[in-house]
C-alpha positions as CSV (number, residue, x, y, z in Angstrom):
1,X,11.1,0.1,7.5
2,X,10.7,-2.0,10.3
3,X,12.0,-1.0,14.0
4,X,11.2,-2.4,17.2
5,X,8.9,0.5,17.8
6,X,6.9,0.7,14.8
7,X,7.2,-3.0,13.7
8,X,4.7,-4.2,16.0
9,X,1.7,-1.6,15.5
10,X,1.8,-1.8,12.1
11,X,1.5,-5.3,12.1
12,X,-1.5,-5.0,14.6
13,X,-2.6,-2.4,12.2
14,X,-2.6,-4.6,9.2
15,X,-3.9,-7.8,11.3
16,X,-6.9,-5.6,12.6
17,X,-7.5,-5.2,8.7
18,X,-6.9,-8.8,7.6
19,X,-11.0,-10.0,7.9
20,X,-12.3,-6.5,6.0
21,X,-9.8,-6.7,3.5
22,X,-10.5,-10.3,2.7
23,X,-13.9,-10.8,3.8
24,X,-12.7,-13.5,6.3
25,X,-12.7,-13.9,9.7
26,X,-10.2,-15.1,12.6
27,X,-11.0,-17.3,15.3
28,X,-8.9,-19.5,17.6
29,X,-5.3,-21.3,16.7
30,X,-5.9,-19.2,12.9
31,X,-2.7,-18.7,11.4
32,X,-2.4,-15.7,8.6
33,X,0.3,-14.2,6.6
34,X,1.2,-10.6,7.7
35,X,-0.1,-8.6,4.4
36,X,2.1,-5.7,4.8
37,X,5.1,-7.9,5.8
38,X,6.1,-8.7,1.8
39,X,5.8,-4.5,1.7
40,X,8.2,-4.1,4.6
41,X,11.7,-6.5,4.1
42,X,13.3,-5.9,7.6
43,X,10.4,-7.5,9.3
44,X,11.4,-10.7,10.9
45,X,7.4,-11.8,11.5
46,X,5.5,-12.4,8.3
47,X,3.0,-14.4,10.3
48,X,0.8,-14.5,13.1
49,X,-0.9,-16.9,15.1
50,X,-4.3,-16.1,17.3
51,X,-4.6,-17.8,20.3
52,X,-5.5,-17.5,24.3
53,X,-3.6,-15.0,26.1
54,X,-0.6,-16.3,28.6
55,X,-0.1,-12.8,30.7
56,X,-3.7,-11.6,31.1
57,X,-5.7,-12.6,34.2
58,X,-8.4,-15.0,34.4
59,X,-10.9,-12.3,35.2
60,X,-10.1,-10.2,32.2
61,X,-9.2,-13.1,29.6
62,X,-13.1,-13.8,29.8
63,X,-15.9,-11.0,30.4
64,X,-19.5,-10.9,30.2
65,X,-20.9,-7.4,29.2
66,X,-24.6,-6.9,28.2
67,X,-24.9,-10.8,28.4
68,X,-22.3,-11.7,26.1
69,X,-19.3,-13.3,26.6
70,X,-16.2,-12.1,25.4
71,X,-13.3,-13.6,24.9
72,X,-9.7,-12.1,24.2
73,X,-7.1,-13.4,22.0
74,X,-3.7,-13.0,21.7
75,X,-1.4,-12.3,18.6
76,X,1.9,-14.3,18.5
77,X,4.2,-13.2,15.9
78,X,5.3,-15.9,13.9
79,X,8.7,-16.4,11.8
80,X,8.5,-17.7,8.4
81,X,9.7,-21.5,9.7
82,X,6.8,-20.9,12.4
83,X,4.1,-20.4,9.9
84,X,5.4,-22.9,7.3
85,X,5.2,-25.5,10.4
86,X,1.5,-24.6,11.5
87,X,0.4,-25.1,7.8
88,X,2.1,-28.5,7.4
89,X,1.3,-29.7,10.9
90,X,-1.8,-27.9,12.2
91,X,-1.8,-24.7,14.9
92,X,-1.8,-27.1,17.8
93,X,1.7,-28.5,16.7
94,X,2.9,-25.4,16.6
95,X,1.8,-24.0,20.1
96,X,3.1,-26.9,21.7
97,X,6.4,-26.1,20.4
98,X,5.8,-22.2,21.4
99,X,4.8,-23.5,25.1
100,X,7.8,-25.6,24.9
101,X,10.1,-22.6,24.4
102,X,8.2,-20.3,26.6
103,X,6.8,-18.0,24.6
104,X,4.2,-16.3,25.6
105,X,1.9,-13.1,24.1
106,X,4.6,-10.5,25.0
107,X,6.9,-9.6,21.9
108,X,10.0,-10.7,22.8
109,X,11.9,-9.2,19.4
110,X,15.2,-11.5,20.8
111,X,13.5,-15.3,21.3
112,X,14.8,-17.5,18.5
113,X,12.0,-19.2,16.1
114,X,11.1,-22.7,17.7
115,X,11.0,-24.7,14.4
């Protein structure tokens, strides 16, 4: 089941699967579906958004190693309302509403959904 300790790596887990499993990749502002979330009931994020980090530091958001630039992203949980919204409106709607609220790339398992 899903507990604030567990919930989160599992998901990771599962997300970190998502492009093998479906032969598909994830870039920027991509919204997916959680696959293990219709397994697990109690978890509150079926969906998750990738996008730019809010906490890391400049210097680490972007590196350059062996001449290639890297780029992180981050993984913002998304409720069910979130994910219906990015679909109907586009991701760019939906992390306007995100900045709006505050939310940034740390789980925060008590912020309310923001659509």
């Amino acid at each position: 089941p899903w507990t604030e300790d567990r919930g989160p790596v599992r998901a990771l887990r599962s997300l970190a699967r998502y492009p093998h499993r479906l032969g598909a990749y994830v870039d920027w502002q991509h919204t997916v579906g959680t696959p293990d979330a219709r397994a697990d009931p109690g978890c509150p994020y079926p969906g998750a958004l990738f996008a730019g980090s809010q906490t890391l530091p400049r210097g680490v958001r972007d590196l350059e190693a062996g001449g290639q630039a890297i780029a992180f992203m981050s993984v913002y949980p998304l409720f069910p309302s979130e994910l219906r919204h990015a679909r109907r409106h586009g991701s760019e709607s939906l992390i306007d509403r995100l900045l709006l609220l505050g939310v940034t790339d740390r789980l925060d398992p008590t912020r309310p959904p923001c659509c």
